[in-house]
N, C-alpha and C positions, 0 to 999 in steps of 0.2 A: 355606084348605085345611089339614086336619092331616094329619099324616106318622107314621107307626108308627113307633117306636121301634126301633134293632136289639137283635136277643133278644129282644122280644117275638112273640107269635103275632099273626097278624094276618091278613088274604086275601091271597090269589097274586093277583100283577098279572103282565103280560105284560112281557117285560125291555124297556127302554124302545129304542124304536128312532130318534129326533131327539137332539140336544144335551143334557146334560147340565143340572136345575135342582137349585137346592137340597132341591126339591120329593121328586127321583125317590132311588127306595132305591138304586138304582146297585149291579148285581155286579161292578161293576169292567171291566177288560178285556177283551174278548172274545178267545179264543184265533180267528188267524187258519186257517182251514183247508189252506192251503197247508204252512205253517211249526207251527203247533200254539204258537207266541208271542204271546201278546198282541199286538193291531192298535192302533197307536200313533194311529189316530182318520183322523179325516178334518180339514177345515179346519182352520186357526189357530185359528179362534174356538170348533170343538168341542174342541179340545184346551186351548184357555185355559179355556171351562168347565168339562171335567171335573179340570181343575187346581184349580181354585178349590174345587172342590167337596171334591176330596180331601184340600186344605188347611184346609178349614174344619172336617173331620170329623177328622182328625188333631189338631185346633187343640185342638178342645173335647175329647176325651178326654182332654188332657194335664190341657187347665187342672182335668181333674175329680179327678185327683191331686196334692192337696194335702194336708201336715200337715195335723193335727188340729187344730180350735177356728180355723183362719183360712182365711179366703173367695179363691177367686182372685183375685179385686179388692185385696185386702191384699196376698196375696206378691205380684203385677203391682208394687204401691206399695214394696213392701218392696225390690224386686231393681231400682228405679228410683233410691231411695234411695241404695241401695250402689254405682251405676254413679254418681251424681253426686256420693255425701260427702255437704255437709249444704245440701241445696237446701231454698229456701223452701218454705214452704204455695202459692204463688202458683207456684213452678217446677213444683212436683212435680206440679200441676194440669193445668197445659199438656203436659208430657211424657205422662201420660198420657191427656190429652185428654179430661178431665171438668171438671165446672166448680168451682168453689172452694169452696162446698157441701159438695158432694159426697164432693172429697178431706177439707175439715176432720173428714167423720162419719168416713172410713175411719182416719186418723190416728189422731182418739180411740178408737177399737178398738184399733189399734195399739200406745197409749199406754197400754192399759187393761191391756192384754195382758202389757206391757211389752220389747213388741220396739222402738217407739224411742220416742224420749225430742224434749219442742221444749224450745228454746232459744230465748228472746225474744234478739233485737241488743241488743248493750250498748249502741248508739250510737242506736238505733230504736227503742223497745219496741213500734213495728208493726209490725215486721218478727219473723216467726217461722220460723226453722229447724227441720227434722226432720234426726234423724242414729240409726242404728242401735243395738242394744243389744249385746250377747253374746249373750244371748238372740236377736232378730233375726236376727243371722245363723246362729245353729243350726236356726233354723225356715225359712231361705232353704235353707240350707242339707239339710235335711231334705226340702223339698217337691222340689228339683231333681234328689237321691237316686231319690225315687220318680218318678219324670217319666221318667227316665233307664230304671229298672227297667222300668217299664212296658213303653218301648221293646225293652227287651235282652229282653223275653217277647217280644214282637211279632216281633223277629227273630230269636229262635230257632226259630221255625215257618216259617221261611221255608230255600228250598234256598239251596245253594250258590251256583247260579247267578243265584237271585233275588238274594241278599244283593249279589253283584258288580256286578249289574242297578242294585241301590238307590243302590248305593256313585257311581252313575256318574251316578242322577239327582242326589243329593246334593251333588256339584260344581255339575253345573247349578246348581241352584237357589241355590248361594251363588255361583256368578258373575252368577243373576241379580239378585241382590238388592243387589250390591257395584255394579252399573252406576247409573248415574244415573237 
């Protein structure tokens, strides 16, 4: 099934009236007619979908602000980098969950680029560390600037009382994410 893009033109569909998929354009919230606030859904599971779904749309608008000349697959690699020091080829793979491949090609970009730099083990030499540049981190540095920005548009368009509203899902979501 393909899905229209937002901002483009495309046909009016009827607002969806089941659970929420990654499928549906979603206006978001329905204002309750009682209260004129948004209806905070029905079931656990409609509201863990449309959770989902708003996190994943969030997710990829971030990752779509990146410096220049690097992929979000690189700052991902780059800002994994710097939370470990100088982790392997083999760590940095598993941290983000691609295979060793995969991360060697995004490195050499990386290395190309010259945001980090491997270091074979003195004591190994098959053992290869990544560790950041100066460079590297002005470009970590730079892409989490615009991420940031992004947002602080996004919630300039919002009221007072949304902002409050957000402030308090914002909690939520890092005490859910701090739970096991």
């Amino acid at each position: 099934m393909t899905t229209i893009a937002e901002g483009t033109a495309g046909p009016k569909r009827p607002p969806p009236t089941g659970p929420a998929t990654e499928h549906d354009a979603g206006s978001g919230p329905r204002p309750s007619p009682d209260t004129g606030r948004a209806d905070s859904g029905g079931s656990d599971a409609e509201m863990a979908a449309r959770l989902r779904l708003a996190i994943l749309r969030l997710s990829r608008r971030l990752r779509q602000q990146v410096a220049g000349g690097v992929t979000s697959s690189q700052v991902s690699a780059l800002a994994t980098v710097e939370r470990l020091g100088t982790p392997t080829l083999g760590e940095l793979a598993s941290w983000e969950q691609v295979q060793p491949p995969s991360m060697t090609k995004i490195v050499v970009g990386l290395e190309t680029a010259g945001l980090v730099l491997r270091q074979e083990s003195e004591t190994d030499r098959r053992i290869v560390r990544v560790k950041l540049t100066a460079e590297g981190r002005r470009t970590l540095a730079r892409s989490r600037s615009l991420r940031n920005a992004y947002l602080v548009r996004r919630l300039r368009g919002l009221s007072a009382d949304e902002r409050a509203a957000l402030g308090d899902v914002v909690a939520l979501l890092e005490h859910m994410v701090q739970q096991p």
